[in-house]
Each structure stands twice: as structure tokens, then as C-alpha cells.
C-alpha positions in Angstrom: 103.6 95.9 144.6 106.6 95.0 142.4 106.3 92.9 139.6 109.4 90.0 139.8 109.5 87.7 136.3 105.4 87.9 136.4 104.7 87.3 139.9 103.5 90.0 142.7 105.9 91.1 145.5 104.1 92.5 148.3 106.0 95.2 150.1 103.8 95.0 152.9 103.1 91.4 152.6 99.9 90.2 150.9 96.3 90.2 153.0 96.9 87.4 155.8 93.5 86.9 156.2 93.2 85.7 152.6 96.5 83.7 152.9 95.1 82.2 156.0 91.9 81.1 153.7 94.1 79.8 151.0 95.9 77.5 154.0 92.4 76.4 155.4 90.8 75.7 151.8 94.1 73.7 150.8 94.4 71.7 154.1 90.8 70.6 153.7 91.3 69.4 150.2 94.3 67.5 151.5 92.8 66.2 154.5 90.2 64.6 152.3 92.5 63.8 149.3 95.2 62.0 151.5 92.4 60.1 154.2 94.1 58.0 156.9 97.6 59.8 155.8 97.2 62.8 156.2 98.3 64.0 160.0 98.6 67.8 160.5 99.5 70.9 158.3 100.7 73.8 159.1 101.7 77.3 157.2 105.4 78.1 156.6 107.7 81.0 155.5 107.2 84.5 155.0 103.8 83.7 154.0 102.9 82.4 157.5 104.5 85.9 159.0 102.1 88.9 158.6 103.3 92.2 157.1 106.5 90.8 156.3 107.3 91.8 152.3 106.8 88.3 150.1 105.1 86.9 147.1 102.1 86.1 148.1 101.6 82.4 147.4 101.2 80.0 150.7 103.2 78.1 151.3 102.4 74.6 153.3 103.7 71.8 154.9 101.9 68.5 155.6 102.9 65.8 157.5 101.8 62.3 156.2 102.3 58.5 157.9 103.2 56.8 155.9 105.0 59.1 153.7 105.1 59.6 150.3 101.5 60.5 149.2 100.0 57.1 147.8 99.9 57.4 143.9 95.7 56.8 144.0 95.8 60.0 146.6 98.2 62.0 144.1 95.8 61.6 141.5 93.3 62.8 143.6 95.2 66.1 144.3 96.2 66.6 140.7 92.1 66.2 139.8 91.4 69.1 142.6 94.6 70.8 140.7 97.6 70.2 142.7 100.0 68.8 140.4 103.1 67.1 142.8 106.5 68.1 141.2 108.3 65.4 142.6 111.3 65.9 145.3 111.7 69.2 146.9 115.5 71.0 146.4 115.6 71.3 150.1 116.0 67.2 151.0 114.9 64.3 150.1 112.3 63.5 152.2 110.0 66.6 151.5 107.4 66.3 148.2 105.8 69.1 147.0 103.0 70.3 145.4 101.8 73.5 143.3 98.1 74.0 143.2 95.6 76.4 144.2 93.3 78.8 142.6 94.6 82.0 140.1 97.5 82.3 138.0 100.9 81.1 139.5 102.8 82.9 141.6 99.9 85.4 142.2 97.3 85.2 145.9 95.6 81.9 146.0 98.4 79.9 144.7 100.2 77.2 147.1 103.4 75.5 147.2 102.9 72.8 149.5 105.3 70.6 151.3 104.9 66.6 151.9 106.8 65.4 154.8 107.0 62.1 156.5 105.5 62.5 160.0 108.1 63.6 163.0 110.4 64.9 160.0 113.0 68.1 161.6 111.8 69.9 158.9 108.7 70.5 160.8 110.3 71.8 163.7 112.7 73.9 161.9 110.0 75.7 159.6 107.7 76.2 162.6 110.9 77.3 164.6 111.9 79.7 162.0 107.9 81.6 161.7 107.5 81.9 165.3 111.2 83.3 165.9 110.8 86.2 163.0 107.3 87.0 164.7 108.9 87.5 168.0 112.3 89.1 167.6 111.7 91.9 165.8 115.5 92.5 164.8 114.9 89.2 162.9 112.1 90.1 161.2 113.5 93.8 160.6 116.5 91.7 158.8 114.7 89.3 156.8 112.1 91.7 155.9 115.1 94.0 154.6 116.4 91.7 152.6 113.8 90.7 151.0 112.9 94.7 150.1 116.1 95.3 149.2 116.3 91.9 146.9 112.8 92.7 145.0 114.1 96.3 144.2 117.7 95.4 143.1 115.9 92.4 140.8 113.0 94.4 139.6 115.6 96.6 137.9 117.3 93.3 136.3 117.1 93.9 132.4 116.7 90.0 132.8 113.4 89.8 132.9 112.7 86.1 133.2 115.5 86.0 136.2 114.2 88.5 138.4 111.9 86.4 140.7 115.4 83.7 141.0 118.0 86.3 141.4 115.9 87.9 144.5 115.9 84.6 145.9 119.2 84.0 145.6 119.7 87.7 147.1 117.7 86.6 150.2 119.2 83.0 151.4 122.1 84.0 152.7 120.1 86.4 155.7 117.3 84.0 155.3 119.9 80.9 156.5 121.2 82.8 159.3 118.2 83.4 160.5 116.9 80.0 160.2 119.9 78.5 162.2 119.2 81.3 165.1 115.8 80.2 165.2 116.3 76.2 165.5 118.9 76.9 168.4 116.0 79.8 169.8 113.6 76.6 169.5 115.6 73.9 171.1 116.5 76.1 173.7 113.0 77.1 174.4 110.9 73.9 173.8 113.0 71.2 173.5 113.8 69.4 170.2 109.8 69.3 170.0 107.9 70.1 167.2 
């Protein structure tokens, strides 16, 4: 484990079982949070692909119709300790959430994604999961980078810019990747989600 600003990076990736615990403890307090709402979730990114070096929070995506979380069901979450940080940096339909149990950035943590329902960004972050766990030279590449990122960063004498600068050190590979894999997706099922 290498320690990045105060968070764990997991060489090996952190225990998928208890990242797949996290996801079912988290989609059950959504389900029940956002009612009528709430339509599927699903896990995403490197903490959805096991072995693969990451942090180990979970990260989530939830579909909702209608879409944003109702303010009565957002103060539901932030009571059960999911506190919505309002638009995502990745558009401007995606709302997001950090919540969970422990200390942040440590296992048992979530970030969690809000989409609208039939949002690309659904097909695109299942696309990009299931391409890493079947092409290995994918996963060999993204799982590199990531290594290579944390190591480089660990070594930062910046202490409080370690865990940004090793994601900035990633995105580059981590985009490429993510366009092979919608193309890989389309290709093989369609523009389905």
C-alpha cells in the first residue's frame, strides 16, 4: 500500500469482496432513500475491476427517473451520511455523492454518481469495466499507469498534491482506453446500455 495525500493505494487493488459489500450496502440505502426514483445501480471504475491497482473507495453510479435526486430524498441520504456535492466535473447531468462508512478515501468509502435514466454515461462506464476485464493489454495499460502514477506521486515533496497529481498522471491512458472501450461496446452490443 502506498499512502497518496492520506488516502490508501492498493497495488493489488483493495479486497473485491469488501468493495462488492460496500456497493450492495450503499445501493440498498439508495434504493430506499430515493423510492419510486431510484432505477438501477451499478459499480464503476477501477474499483469495479478486481486486482487492478486503485484507491479503494467504490465508486457508483445510479440511474434515477426523474433525475436530480428530490431535495426531501437528498436529505434522506445526507441523514444515512451521504452528503451530495453538487454537479460532477465530468458533465452536467451527473450528481454525486460521498458517503459511506470509515475515514475518506480509505475502504468503505463511496463516491457515488446520480444520472438521469438512459444517460451515455451509463453505457460508457459499463463499457469501459467490462473492456479492461477482457482485454488484458488494456488492463496491463491502465493498471501500469496507475502503478507508475502512485510511485512517481508518493515521492512528491507535495504532500497534499500527491493523490491529484496521480490522477492527473493517469487520464491521459485512462481516456484512451475509455474511447477503445465505447467503440469495443457499440461494436459488440449496440449503442445499448
Amino acid at each position: 500500500v502506498i499512502m497518496l495525500s492520506g488516502y490508501p493505494f492498493y497495488i493489488n487493488g483493495a479486497n473485491p469482496d469488501t468493495l462488492q459489500a460496500v456497493f450492495e450496502k450503499t445501493q440498498s440505502i439508495f434504493r430506499d432513500a430515493c423510492g419510486t426514483q431510484f432505477v438501477s445501480a451499478q459499480r464503476m471504475g477501477s474499483s469495479a475491476i478486481d486486482g487492478i491497482a486503485g484507491t479503494p473507495v467504490c465508486d457508483i453510479l445510479v440511474e434515477l427517473s426523474p433525475w436530480p435526486i428530490s431535495v426531501e430524498n437528498k436529505a434522506k441520504l445526507a441523514e444515512a451520511g451521504y452528503e451530495c456535492q453538487g454537479s460532477a466535473p465530468h458533465g452536467d447531468n451527473d450528481e454525486w455523492f460521498f458517503g459511506g462508512d470509515g475515514k475518506p478515501g480509505h475502504l468503505g468509502r463511496v463516491v457515488l454518481h446520480s444520472v438521469p435514466e438512459g444517460s451515455e454515461f451509463v453505457r460508457d462506464m459499463k463499457a469501459f469495466v467490462e473492456y479492461v476485464k477482457a482485454h488484458p493489454d488494456a488492463f496491463e495499460r491502465y493498471n501500469t499507469v496507475k502503478v507508475e502514477g502512485a510511485v512517481v506521486m508518493s515521492k512528491s515533496d507535495k504532500e497534499d498534491g500527491r493523490l491529484l497529481g496521480y490522477k492527473k498522471k493517469k487520464s491521459e491512458v485512462c481516456d484512451e482506453i475509455k474511447e477503445e472501450a465505447i467503440k469495443w461496446w457499440i461494436e459488440t452490443n449496440g449503442n445499448d446500455q
